[in-house]
C-alpha positions as CSV (number, residue, x, y, z in Angstrom):
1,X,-6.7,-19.8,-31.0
2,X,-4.3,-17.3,-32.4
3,X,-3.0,-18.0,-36.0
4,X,1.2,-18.7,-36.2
5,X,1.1,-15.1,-37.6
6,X,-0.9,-13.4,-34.9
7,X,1.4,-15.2,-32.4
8,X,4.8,-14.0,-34.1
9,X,3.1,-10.3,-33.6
10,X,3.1,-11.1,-30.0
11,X,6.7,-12.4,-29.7
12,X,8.0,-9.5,-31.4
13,X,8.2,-6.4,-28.6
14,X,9.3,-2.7,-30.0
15,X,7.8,-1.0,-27.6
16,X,9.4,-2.3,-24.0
17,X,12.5,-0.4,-24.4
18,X,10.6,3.0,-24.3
19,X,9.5,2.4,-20.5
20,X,12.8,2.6,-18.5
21,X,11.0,0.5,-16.1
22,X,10.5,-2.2,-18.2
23,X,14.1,-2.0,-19.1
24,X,15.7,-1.6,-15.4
25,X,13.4,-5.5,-14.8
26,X,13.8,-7.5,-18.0
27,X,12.8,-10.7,-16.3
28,X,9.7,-8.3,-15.3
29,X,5.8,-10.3,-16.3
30,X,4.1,-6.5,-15.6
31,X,0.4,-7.8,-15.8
32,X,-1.5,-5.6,-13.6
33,X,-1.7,-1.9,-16.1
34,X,-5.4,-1.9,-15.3
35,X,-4.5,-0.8,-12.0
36,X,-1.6,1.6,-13.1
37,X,0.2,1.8,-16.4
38,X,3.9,1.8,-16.9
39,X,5.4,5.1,-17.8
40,X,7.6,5.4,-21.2
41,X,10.7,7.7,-21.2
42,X,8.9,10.5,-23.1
43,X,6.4,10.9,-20.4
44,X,8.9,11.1,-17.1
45,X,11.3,13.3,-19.8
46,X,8.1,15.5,-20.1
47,X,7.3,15.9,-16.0
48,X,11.2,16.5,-15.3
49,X,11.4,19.4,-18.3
50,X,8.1,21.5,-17.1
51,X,10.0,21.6,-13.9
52,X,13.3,22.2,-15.2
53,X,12.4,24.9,-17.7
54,X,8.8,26.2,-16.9
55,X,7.7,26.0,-13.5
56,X,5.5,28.6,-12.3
57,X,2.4,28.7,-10.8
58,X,-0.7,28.6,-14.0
59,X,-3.4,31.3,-14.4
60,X,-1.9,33.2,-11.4
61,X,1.1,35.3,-13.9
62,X,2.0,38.0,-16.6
63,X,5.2,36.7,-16.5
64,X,6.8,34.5,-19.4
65,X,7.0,31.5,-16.8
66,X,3.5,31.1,-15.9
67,X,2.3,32.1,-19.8
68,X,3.8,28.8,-20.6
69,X,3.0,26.9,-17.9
70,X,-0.8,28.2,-18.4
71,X,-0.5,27.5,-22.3
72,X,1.0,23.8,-21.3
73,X,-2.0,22.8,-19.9
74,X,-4.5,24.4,-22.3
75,X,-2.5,22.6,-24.8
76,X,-2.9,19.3,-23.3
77,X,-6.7,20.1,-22.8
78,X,-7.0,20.1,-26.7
79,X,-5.1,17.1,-26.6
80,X,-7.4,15.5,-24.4
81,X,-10.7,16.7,-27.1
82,X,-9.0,15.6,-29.8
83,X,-8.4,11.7,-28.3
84,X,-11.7,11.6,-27.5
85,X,-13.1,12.8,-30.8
86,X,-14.6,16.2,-28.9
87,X,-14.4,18.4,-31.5
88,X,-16.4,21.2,-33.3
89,X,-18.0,20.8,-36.6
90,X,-14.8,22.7,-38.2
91,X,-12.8,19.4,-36.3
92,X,-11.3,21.7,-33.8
93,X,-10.8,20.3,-30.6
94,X,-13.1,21.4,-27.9
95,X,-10.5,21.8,-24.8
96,X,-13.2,23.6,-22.6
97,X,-14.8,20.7,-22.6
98,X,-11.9,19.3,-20.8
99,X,-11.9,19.2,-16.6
100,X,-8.6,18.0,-14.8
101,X,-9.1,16.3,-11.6
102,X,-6.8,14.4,-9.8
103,X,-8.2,10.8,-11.1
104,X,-11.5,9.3,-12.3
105,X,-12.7,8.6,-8.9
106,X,-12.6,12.5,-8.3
107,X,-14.4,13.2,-11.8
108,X,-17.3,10.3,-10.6
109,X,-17.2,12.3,-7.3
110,X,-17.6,15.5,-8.7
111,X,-20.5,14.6,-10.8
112,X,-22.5,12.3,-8.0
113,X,-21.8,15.5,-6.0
114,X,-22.6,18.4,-8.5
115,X,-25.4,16.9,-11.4
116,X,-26.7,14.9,-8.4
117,X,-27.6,17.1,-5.5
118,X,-28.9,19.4,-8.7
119,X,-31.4,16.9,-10.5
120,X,-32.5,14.0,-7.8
121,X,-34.6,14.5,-5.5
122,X,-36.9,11.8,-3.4
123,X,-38.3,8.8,-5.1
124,X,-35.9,9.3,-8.3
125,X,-33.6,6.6,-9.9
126,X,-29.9,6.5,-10.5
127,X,-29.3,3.5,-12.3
128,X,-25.6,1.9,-12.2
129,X,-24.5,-1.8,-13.1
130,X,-23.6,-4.5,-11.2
131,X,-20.5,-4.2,-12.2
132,X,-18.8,-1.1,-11.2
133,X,-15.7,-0.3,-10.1
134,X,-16.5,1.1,-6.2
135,X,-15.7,4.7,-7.5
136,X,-18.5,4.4,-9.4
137,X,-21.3,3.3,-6.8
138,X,-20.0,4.2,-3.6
139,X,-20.7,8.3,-4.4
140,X,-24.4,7.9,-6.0
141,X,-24.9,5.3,-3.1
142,X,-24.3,8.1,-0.9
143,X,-25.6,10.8,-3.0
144,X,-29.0,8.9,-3.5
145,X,-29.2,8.6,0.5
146,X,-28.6,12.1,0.7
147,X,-32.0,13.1,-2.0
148,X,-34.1,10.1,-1.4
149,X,-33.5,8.8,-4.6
150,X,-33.0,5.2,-5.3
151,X,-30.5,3.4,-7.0
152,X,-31.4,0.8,-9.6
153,X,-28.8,-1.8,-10.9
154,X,-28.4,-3.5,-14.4
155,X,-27.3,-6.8,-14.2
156,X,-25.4,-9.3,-17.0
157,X,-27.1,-12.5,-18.2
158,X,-25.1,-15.7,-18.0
159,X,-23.0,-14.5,-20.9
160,X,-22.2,-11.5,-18.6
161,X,-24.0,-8.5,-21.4
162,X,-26.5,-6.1,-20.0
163,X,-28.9,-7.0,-22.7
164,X,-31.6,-4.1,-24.2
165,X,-34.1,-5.5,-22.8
166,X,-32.4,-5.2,-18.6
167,X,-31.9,-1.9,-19.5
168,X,-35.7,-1.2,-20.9
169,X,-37.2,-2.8,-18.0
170,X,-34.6,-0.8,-15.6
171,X,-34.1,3.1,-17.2
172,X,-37.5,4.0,-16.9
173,X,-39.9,7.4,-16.5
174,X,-37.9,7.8,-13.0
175,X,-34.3,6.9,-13.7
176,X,-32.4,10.9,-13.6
177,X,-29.1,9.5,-14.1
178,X,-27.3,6.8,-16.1
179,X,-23.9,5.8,-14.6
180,X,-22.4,2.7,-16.2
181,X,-18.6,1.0,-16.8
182,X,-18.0,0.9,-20.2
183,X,-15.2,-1.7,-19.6
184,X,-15.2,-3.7,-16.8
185,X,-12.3,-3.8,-14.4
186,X,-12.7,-7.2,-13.1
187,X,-14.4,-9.6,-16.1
188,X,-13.0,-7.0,-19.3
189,X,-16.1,-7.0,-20.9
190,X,-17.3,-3.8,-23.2
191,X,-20.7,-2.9,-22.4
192,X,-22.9,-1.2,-24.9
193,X,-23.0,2.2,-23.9
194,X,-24.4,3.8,-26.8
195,X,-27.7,1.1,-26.8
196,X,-27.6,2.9,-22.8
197,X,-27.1,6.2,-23.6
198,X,-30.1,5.9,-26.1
199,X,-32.4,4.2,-23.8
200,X,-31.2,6.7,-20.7
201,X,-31.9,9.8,-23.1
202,X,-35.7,8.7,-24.4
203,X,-35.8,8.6,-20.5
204,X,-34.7,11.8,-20.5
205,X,-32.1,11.2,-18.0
206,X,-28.3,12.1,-18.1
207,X,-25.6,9.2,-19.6
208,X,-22.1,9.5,-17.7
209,X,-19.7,6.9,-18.4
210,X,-16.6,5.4,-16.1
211,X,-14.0,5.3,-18.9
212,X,-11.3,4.3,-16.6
213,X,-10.6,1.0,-18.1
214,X,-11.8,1.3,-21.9
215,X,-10.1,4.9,-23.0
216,X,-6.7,3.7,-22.6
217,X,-7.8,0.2,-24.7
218,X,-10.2,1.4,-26.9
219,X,-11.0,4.0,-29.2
220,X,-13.3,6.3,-27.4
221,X,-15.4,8.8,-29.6
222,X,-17.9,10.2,-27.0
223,X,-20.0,11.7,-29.9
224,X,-20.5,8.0,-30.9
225,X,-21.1,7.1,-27.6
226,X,-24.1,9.6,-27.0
227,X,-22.6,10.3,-23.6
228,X,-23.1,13.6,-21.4
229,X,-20.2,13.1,-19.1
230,X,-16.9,10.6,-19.4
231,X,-14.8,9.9,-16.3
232,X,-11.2,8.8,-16.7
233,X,-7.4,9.1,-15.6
234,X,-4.4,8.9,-17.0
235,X,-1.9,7.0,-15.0
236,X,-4.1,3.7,-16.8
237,X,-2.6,5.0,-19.6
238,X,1.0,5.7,-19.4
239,X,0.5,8.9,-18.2
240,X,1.4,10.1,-14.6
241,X,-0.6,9.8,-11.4
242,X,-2.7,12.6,-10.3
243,X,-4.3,13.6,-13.7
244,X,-7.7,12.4,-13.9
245,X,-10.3,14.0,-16.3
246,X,-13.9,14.4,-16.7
247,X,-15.4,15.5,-20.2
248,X,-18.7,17.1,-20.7
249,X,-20.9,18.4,-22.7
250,X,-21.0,22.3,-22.3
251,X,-24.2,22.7,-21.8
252,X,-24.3,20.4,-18.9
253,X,-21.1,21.4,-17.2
254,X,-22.4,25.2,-17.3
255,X,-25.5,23.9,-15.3
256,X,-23.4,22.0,-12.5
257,X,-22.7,24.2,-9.2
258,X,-18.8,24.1,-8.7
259,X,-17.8,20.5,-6.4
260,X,-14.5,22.9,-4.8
261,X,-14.5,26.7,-4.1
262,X,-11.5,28.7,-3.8
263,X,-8.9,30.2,-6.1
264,X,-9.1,30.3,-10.2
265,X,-12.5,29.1,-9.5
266,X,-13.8,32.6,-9.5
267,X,-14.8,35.4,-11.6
268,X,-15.1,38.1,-8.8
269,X,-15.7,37.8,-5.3
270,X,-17.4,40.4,-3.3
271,X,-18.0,40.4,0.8
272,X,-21.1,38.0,0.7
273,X,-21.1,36.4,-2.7
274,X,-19.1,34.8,-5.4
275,X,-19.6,34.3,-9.4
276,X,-17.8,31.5,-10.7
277,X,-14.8,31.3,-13.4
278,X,-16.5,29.5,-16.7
279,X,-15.8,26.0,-17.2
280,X,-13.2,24.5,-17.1
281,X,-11.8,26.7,-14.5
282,X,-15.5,26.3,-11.8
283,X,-14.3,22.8,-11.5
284,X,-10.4,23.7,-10.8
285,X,-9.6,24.8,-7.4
286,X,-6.4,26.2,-6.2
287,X,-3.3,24.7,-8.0
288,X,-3.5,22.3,-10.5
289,X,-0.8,19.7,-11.3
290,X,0.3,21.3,-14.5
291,X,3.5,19.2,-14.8
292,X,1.4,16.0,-14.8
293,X,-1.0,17.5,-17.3
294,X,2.1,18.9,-19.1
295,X,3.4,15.0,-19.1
296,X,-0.2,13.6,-19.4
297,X,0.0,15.4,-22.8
298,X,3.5,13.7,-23.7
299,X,1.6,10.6,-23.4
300,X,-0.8,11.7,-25.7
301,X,1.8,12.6,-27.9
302,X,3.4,9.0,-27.6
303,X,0.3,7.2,-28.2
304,X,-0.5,9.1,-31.8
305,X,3.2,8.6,-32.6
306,X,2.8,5.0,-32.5
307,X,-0.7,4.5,-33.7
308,X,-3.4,3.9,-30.9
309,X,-5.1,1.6,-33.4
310,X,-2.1,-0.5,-33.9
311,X,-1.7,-0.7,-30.2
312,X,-5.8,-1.4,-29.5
313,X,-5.4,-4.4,-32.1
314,X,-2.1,-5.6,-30.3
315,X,-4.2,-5.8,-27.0
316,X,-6.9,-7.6,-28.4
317,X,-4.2,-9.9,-29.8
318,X,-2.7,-10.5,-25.8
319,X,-6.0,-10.3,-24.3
320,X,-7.4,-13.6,-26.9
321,X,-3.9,-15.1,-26.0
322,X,-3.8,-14.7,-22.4
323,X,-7.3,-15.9,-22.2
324,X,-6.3,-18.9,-24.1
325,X,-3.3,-19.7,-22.4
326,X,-5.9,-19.9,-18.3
327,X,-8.4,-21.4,-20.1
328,X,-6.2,-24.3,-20.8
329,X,-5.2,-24.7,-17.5
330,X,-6.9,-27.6,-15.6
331,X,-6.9,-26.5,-12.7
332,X,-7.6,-22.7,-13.7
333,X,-11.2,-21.0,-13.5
334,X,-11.7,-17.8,-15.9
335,X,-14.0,-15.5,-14.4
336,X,-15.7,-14.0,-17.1
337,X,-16.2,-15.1,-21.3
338,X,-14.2,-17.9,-21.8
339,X,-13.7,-15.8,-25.5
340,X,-10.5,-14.2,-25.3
341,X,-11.6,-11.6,-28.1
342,X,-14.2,-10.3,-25.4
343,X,-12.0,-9.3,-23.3
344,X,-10.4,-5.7,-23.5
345,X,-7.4,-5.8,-21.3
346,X,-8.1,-7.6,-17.8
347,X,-8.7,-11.4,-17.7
348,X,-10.2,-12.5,-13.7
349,X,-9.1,-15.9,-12.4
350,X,-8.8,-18.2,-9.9
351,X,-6.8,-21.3,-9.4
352,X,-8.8,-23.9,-7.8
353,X,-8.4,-24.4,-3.9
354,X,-5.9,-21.8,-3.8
355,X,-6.7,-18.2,-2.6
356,X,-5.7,-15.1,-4.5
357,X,-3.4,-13.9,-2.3
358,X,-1.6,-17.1,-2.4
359,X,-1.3,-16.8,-5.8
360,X,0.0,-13.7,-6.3
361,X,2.4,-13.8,-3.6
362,X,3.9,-17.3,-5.1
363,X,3.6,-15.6,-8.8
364,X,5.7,-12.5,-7.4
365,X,8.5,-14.9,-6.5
366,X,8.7,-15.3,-10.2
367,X,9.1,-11.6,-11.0
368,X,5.5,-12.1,-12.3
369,X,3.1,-9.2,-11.2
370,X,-0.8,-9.7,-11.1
371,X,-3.3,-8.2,-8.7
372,X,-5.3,-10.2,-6.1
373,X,-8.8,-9.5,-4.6
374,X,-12.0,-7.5,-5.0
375,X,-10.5,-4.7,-7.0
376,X,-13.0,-2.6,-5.5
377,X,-16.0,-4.5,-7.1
378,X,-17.0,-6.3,-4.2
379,X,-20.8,-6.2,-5.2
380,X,-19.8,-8.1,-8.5
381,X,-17.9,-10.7,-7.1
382,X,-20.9,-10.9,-4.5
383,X,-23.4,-11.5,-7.1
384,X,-21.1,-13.9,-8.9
385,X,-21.0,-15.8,-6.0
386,X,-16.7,-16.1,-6.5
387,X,-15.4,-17.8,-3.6
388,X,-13.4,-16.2,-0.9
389,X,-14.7,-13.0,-2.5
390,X,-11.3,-12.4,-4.1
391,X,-10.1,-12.9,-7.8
392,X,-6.5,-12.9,-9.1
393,X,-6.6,-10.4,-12.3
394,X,-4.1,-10.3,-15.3
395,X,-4.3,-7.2,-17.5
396,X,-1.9,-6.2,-20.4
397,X,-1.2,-3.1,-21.9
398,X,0.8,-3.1,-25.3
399,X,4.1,-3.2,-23.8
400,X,3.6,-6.5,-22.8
401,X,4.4,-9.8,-25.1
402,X,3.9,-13.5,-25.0
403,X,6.6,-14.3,-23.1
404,X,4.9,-12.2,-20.1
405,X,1.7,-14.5,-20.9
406,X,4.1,-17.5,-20.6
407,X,5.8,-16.9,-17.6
408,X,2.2,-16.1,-16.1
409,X,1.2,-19.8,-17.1
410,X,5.0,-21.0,-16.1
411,X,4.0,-19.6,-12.8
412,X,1.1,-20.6,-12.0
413,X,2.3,-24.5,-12.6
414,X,4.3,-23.6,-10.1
415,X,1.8,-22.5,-7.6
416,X,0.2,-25.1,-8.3
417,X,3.1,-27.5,-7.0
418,X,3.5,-25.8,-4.1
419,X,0.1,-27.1,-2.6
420,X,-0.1,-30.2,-4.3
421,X,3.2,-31.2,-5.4
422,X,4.2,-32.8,-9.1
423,X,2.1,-34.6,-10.7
């Protein structure tokens, strides 16, 4: 249980009045940011301002417009290196490391795709977890039927780790490719991705890592992680939709054939052949969205203006309080560890006898906002054998407080009364 101190951290809220959102709903319980994040002021004032003062097509100008608008997004590139701790031995951030795509689905894609059709070939291993997000199976299911590879899965113990020795006995001579969650989107739990990465490279396969739910949570150093490719986007985290990103080592993103052709992608194009742009522009097709990457790096900005480690440890804080709070609900099932401090931003539930989409629909008539169902994990849920299929999921970001845990418990009394009445 939280201390009388941690829980006074909780009540207190600076942050709320920054996302106009937020404000516009004060009697808003926001619990679902692992599915989208709320937006704060500085990133909408950021979007609005790129078209207001520099639109112009990137990469495609001489003209001061476009110079800015390119220099926009190859500022928010560093931006991007420099969260994730890509940087040179001098500590300069390594921005051509940095791909934009239009979420982390499209960067999972794009490697399944690309490093895939490159390196597997019949009787060859992809190895995944059980518990990925469906944009991170669905494409190496289809890729692996495409080569004739196979695809392996990791699977938790009853304490819901993939322990060393699952992934010894399942990243073997054959396994090509690693792809694993490092945070789950369903049961929050962190998985050990540089004990994987290690194991995946004495394999001598590559490591790539869905980041969707841990870089806007966590502190992500990929150099720590001993990754070779990290997916992610930033609408999770407060950024707008339609940024996604996918880092790389150089050396592997020079080896990957291009995933789209057209313009920018190019170096020079002759009647019967092509030689592609260096990276990151191979991977960037036509237009880009350089007012949400402008904006994506506003939200950067914000984040190192309030101190992402002060914000990780205010989540951890929520996440051991909301977990708390269902657990001591009778008639509530945590799907997941019952320890709070396990969990890094989502915590699955179900409320016994009731289904999901009951639940949230009654919650909503409360101004309280969860999500209901397989949130794309249906294999997980599957294997968990959850009833109905379907959780309901409450995840926090740091603009949310205690009082949006307690109207989530407040609620689901409620809900409760409405099938079986007071007790």
């Amino acid at each position: 249980m939280l201390t009388q101190d941690e829980l006074a951290s909780i009540e207190q809220n600076p942050y709320k009045a920054d996302f106009p959102l937020l404000v516009g709903n004060p009697n808003l319980a926001f619990l679902d940011s692992a599915a989208t994040a709320q937006r704060p002021a500085a990133v909408l004032d950021a979007q609005r301002r790129f078209y207001e003062t520099m639109n112009a097509n990137p990469l495609r100008g001489l003209y001061r417009l476009s110079v800015e608008a390119t220099e926009a997004i190859a500022q928010t590139r560093d931006k991007v290196a420099a969260f994730l701790g890509a940087v040179d031995e001098a500590g300069k951030p390594c921005g051509n490391q940095v791909v934009f795509t239009r979420n982390a689905s499209e960067s999972l894609n794009l490697v399944a795709r690309t490093l895939g059709r490159s390196v597997l070939k019949p009787g060859d291993e992809v190895v995944i977890s059980i518990m990925e997000h469906h944009s991170n199976l669905i494409p190496w299911q289809e890729i692996c039927r495409e080569t004739g590879a196979n695809l392996v899965y990791l699977r938790m113990d009853e304490n819901f780790r993939i322990t060393p020795e699952e992934v010894a006995a399942k990243v073997g001579p054959r396994a090509k490719i690693v792809s694993v969650t490092q945070v789950s989107n369903v049961l929050g739990v962190e998985n050990d991705i540089t004990m994987i990465a290690r194991r995946a490279h004495e394999m001598g396969a590559y490591m790539v890592v869905d980041g969707a739910q841990s870089v806007p949570h966590v502190r992500v150093d990929v150099r720590e992680l001993g990754c070779d490719l990290l997916a992610f986007s930033a609408h999770k985290m407060g950024g707008p939709m339609g940024i996604g990103v996918l880092w790389g080592k150089p050396e592997v993103l020079d080896a990957m054939p291009p995933f789209l052709t057209g313009g920018e992608m190019i170096d020079s194009v002759t009647e019967t052949d092509a030689v592609w742009a260096p990276v990151p522009q191979k991977f960037e097709a036509g237009t880009q969205d350089a007012a949400g990457a402008y904006a994506f790096g506003a939200c950067l900005d914000y984040l190192g203006e309030k101190g992402f480690d002060a914000l990780e440890a205010r989540e951890r804080l929520l996440a051991r309080y909301l977990t708390d709070s269902l657990g001591a609900l009778p008639y509530v099932d945590v799907i997941g560890p019952a320890e709070g401090e396990r969990h890094m931003g989502s915590v699955a539930f179900n409320v016994r006898g009731i289904h999901p989409h009951d639940v949230a629909s009654i919650l909503d008539m409360s101004n309280v906002c969860i999500r209901a169902g397989h949130h794309c994990a249906q294999p997980l849920l599957t294997y968990l054998g959850v009833e109905n299929g379907a959780t309901c999921r409450a995840s926090i970001a740091f603009y949310n407080d205690k009082s949006d845990v307690d109207a989530l418990v407040d609620g689901l009394g409620k809900v409760w009364e409405v099938f079986h009445g007071r007790d």
